[in-house]
N, C-alpha and C positions, 0 to 999 in steps of 0.2 A: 504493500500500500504506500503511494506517495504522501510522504506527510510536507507540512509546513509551519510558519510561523510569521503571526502577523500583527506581533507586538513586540521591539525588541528598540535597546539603546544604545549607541554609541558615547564617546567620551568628547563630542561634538555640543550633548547637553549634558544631561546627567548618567552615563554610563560609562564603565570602566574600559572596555575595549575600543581600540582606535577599526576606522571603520576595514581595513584589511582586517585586523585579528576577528573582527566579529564575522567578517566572508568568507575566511578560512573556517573557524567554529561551525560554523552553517554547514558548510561542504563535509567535513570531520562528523557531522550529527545525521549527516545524511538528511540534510532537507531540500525541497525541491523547489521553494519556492522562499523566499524570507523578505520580508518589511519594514525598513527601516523608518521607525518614527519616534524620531529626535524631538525635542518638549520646542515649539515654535520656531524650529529652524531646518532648513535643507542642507544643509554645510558638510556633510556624510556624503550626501546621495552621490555626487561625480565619481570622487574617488572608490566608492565600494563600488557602482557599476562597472567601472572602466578596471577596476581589480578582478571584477566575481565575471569578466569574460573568460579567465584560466580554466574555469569551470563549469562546462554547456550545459549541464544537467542542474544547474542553479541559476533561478529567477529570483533577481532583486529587483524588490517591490517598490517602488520612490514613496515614501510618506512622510507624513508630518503627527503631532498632536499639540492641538492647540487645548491652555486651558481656558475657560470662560466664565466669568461671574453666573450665577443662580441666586432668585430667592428664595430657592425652594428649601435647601441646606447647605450650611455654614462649610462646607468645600468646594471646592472647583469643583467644575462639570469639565469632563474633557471630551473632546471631540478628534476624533482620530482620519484622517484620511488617507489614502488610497489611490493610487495611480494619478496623482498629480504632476503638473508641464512645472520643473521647478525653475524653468527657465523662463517662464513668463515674468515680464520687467514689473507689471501692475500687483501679481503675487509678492515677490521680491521685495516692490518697496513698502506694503502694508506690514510684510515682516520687520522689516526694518524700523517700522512704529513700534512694532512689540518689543523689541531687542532693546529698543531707546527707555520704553517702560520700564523694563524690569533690572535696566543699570539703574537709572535714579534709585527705583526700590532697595537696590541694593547699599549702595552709599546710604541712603537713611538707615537701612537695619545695621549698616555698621557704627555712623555715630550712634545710635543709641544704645547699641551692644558700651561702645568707649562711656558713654552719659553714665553706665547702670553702672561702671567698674571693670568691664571684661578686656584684657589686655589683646585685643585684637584688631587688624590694620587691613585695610582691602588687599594690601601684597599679599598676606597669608594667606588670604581667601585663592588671590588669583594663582597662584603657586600651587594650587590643586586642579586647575583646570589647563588642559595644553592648549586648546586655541582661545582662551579668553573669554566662551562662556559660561556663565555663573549662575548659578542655580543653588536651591539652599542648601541641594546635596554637597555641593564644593565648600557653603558656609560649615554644612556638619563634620565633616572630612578635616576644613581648616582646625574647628575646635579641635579635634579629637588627636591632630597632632600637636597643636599647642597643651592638650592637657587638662584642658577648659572641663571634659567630658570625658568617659572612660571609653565611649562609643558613642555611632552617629544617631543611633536611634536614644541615645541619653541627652543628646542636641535637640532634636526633634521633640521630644515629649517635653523635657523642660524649657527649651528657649527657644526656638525658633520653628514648631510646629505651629495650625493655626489656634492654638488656643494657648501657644507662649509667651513667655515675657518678653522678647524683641520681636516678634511677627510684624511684618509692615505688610500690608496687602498692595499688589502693584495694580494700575489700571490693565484690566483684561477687557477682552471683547464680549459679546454679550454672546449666545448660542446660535441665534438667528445668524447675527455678521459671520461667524466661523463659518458657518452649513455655507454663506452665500459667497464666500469665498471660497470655496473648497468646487463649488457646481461651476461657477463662472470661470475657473485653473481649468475643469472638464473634471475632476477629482470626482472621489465617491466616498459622500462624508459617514462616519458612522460614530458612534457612543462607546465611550470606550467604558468597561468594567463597571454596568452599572451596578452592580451588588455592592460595590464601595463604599458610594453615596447612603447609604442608611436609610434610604424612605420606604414609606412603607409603601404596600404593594398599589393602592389606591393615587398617591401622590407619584411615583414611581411609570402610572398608566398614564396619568394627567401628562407628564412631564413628555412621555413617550409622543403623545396626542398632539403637543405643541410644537414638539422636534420636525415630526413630520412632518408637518405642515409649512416649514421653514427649508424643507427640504431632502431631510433626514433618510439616507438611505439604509442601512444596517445599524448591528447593536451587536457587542463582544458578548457571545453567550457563551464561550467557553474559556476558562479563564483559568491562569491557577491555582488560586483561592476557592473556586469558588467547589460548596458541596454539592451533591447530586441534587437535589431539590432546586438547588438555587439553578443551577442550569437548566433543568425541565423548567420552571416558569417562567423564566427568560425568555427558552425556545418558545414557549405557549405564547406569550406576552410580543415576540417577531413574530408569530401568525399573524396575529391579531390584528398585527397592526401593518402587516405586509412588507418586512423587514428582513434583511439578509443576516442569518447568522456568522460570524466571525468567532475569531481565536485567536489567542497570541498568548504567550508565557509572561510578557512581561521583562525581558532578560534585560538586566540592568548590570552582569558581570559583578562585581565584589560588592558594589551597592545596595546589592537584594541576594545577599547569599541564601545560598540552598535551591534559588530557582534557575533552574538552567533552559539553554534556548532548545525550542520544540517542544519541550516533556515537562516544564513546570515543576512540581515537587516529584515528578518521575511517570503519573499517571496521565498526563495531559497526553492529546492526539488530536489532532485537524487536521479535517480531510483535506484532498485537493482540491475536492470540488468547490469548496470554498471560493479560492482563488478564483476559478473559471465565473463564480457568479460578481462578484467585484471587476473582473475584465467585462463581462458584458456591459454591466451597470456602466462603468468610464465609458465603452462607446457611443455609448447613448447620451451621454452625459456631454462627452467629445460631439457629437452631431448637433447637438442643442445648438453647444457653444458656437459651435460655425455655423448654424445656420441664423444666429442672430448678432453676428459678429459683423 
């Protein structure tokens, strides 16, 4: 059976592997397809393609994941896409808004990291990231080498998770603008991990109901985390709402240890056909776009 994987990260945003090591990983796992979706950025995508030709029998996927404000609960919603043109200049420079967001964010959560006492300096931060972007993972990473913290998830829960004592929240896009960014690229937007988000199943459908409608084409029903129940009404809840099911592990290399690319905590599997329904949906999505371009 060809498997794949259509949630994974590079060291481009918050993941440990540079986008070769994670091409080679892919091919060494035996997947047939993989998707690279770095948190608001394409900066992966050239170099892993133009890498992962050594290897005919591996298709890399171009994605992104965008996250976006909700008022529905107190985390990000993130939006995942999918065969997206990362070479369109209008994509590019909206990213480039978001890039600009989340420096500012970032200079304020470190003065007030200095405000609170914490001996910590943007160098150190940026001294865990190789091309310069910064994510809180690289802030958690930082402490954990300065000492601040024993570990990164000791960062996260005390200081800089969103319910920490330095949390700054940066301006995001709303879900609507993601979805309509992601159709107008020709992309094929989907929901990424909603089990994460904590609504409940009523607020969860509401949420689904609106997506759609904005555009919304799939939803991550198979996830690492997630236990059988929660995947069956996931899958039920894509019926429903005429929704393509997805998968991805999640592979964020040393950042999320224990979950690795393809297999998640060992049990995970997605199929290929996955894939095949995401390439349709882009073409269509692709034909729009030119024919109102």
């Amino acid at each position: 059976m060809k498997i794949i994987d259509l949630h994974s990260h590079t060291n481009a945003s918050d993941g440990t592997y540079s986008p070769k090591q994670l091409v080679d990983y892919a091919h060494v796992k035996g997947l047939s397809a993989l998707a690279i979706t770095d948190h608001d950025t394409t900066e992966a995508l050239a170099e892993a393609k133009s890498y992962a030709l050594k290897y005919p029998n591996l298709e890399i996927i171009s994605g992104i994941e965008f996250s976006t404000h909700s008022d529905l609960c107190t985390s990000d919603i993130h939006i995942l896409a999918y065969y997206i043109q990362e070479s369109d200049l209008l994509f590019q420079d909206q990213l480039k808004q978001l890039t600009a967001s989340r420096s500012l964010r970032n200079e304020k959560m470190i003065q007030k990291m200095q405000e609170g006492g914490l001996n910590i300096t943007m160098e150190d931060v940026l001294s865990t990231s190789e091309d310069g972007i910064i994510t809180r993972a690289h802030f958690a990473k930082a402490m954990e080498n300065l000492g601040i913290v024993k570990n990164m998830r000791k960062a996260f829960d005390k200081y800089i998770g969103n319910d920490g004592r330095y949390y700054i929240e940066r301006e995001k896009v709303t879900q609507e603008m993601a979805i309509q960014m992601i159709i107008k690229n020709g992309g094929v937007p989907v929901l990424a991990h909603p089990v994460l988000y904590k609504l409940n199943l009523k607020t969860l459908d509401y949420l689904l109901g609106e997506l759609v409608n904005y555009g919304l084409q799939g939803i991550e029903g198979i996830y690492t985390t997630y236990k059988t129940h929660e995947t069956q009404y996931i899958k039920a809840m894509a019926e429903n709402h005429g929704l393509i099911v997805t998968g991805g592990s999640d592979f964020h290399g040393a950042h999320k240890p224990g979950i690795d690319l393809g297999t998640g905590y060992g049990d995970l599997q997605i199929p290929y056909s996955i894939r095949d329904e995401l390439y349709q949906a882009h073409l269509m999505n692709k034909k729009r776009r030119l024919s109102t371009s």
